[in-house]
Structure formats: C-alpha cells, structure tokens
C-alpha positions as CSV (number, residue, x, y, z in Angstrom):
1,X,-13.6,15.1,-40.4
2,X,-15.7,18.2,-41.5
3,X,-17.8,17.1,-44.3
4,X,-15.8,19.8,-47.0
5,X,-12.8,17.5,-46.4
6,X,-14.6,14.3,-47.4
7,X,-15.7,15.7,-50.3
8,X,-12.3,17.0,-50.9
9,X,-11.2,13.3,-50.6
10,X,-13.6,12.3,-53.0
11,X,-12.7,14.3,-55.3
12,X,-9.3,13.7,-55.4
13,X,-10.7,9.9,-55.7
14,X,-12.1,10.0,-58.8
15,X,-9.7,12.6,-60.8
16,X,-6.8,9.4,-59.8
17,X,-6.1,7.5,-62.9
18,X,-6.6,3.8,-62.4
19,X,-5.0,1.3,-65.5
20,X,-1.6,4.3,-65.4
21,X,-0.9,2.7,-61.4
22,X,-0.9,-0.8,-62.9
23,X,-0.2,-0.8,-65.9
24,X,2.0,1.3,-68.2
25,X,0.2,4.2,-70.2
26,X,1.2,2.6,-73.6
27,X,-1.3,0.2,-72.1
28,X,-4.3,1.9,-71.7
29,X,-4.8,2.7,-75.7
30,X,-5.7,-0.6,-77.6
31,X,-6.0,0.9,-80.8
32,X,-7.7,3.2,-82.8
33,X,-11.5,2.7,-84.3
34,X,-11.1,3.1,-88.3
35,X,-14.3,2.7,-89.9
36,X,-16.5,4.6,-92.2
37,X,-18.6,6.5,-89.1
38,X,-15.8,7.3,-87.4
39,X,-13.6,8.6,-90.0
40,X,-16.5,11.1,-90.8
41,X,-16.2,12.4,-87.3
42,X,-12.5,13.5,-88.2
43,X,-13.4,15.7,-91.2
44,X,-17.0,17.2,-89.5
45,X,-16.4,17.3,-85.8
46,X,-12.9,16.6,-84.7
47,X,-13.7,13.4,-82.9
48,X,-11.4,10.5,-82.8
49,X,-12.2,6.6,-81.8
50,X,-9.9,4.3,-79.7
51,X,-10.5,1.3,-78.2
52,X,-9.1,1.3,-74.9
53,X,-8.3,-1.3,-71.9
54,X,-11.5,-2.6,-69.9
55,X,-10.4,-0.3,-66.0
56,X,-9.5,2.4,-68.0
57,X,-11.4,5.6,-67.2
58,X,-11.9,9.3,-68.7
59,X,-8.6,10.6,-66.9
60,X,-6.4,7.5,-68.1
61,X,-7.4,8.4,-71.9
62,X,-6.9,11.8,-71.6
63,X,-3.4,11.2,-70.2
64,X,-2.6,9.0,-73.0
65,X,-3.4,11.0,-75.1
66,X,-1.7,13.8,-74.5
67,X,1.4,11.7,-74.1
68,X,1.2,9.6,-77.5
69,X,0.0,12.0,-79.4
70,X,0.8,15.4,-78.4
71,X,-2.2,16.8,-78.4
72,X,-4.7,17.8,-75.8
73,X,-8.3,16.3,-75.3
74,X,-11.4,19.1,-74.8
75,X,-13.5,16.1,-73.8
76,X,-13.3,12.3,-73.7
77,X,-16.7,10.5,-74.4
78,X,-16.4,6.3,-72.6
79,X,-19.0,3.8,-73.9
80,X,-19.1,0.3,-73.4
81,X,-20.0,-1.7,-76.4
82,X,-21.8,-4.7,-75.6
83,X,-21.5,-8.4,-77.3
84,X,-23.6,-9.8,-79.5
85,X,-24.3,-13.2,-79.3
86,X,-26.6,-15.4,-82.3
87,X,-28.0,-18.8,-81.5
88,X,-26.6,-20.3,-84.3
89,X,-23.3,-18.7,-85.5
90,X,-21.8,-18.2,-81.9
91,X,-20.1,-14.9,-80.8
92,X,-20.6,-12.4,-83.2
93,X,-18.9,-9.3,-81.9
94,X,-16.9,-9.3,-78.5
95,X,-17.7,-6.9,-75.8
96,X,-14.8,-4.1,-75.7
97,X,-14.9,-0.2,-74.0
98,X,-14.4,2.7,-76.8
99,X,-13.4,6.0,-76.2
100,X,-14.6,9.3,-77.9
101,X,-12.1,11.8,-77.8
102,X,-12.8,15.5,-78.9
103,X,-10.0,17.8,-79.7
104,X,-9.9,21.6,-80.6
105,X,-9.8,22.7,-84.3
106,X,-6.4,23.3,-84.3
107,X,-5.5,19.7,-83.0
108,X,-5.1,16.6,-85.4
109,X,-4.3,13.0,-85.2
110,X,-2.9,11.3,-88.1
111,X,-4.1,7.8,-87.8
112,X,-2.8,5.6,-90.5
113,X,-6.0,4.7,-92.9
C-alpha cells in the first residue's frame, strides 16, 4: 500500500461518525447548556451549548445538528468538563462532555429559556 493510500484511509477514519453507528442520532444530543454564560454567547457570538453523549465526536454533533435543528454548524468546539469532587460534601458536579457549536449569522436556534 503506497503511503498516499494510508493516509487516504486515515482520513476517511476519522471524518466516520462513531455514537450515529451505535446509537441513534436523537442520541448523541443530551441537551442543551442554558445558563447565564452561555446565553450571552447567543446574542454576541452565535455560539450554542449542548451537552452531548460521552463517544460522541465533532462529526456526530454536527450531524445532529443539522438534522434536529435545521441548521448548519461553521464549527463545533468539544470539551470535556471534569468532576469536582469535596472531601466533605461528596460529588459536587459530575463529569459530562459539552459541545460548542458556532453557526453563521443568519442561522438561529430557538432553545426554550
């Protein structure tokens, strides 16, 4: 195999959604992040917040998206938010993964506040 072909291969690879093969795409999409922060990002930016399932990846979301939503994603943003634990009080804050999705002026998600 030439070495353009594996790279052709990886590359295929890593554009394949993962959760969408195991799951359905209703799925990948927890729900949405409504908090102060975030809801400034809609007016200023044009950046929405989801929490979304723990295999999902950049290409899931964006699928998702565009399916739920009708809209299309310029760029999706994945960060995974850590736990914090206290000594005292136990679990504070589970560990989940958020997505950041950015979307053109023109696009707009109505997210029930």
């Amino acid at each position: 195999m030439v070495f353009k072909q594996k790279l052709q291969q990886r590359a295929k690879k890593s554009i394949a959604s993962n959760v969408v093969k195991k799951f359905s795409i209703f799925d990948v999409i927890v729900s949405p992040i409504v908090t102060e922060k975030s809801y400034k990002f809609h007016d200023v930016a044009n950046k929405y917040f989801f929490k979304i399932h723990r295999n999902a990846n950049k290409n899931d979301v964006k699928a998702a998206i565009q399916y739920l939503y009708k809209v299309t994603p310029e760029a999706v943003n994945i960060v995974n938010v850590v736990s914090k634990n206290r000594s005292q009080r136990g679990l504070v804050r589970k560990a989940y993964k958020k997505a950041i999705v950015t979307l053109s002026k023109k696009d707009k998600i109505e997210i029930g506040l």
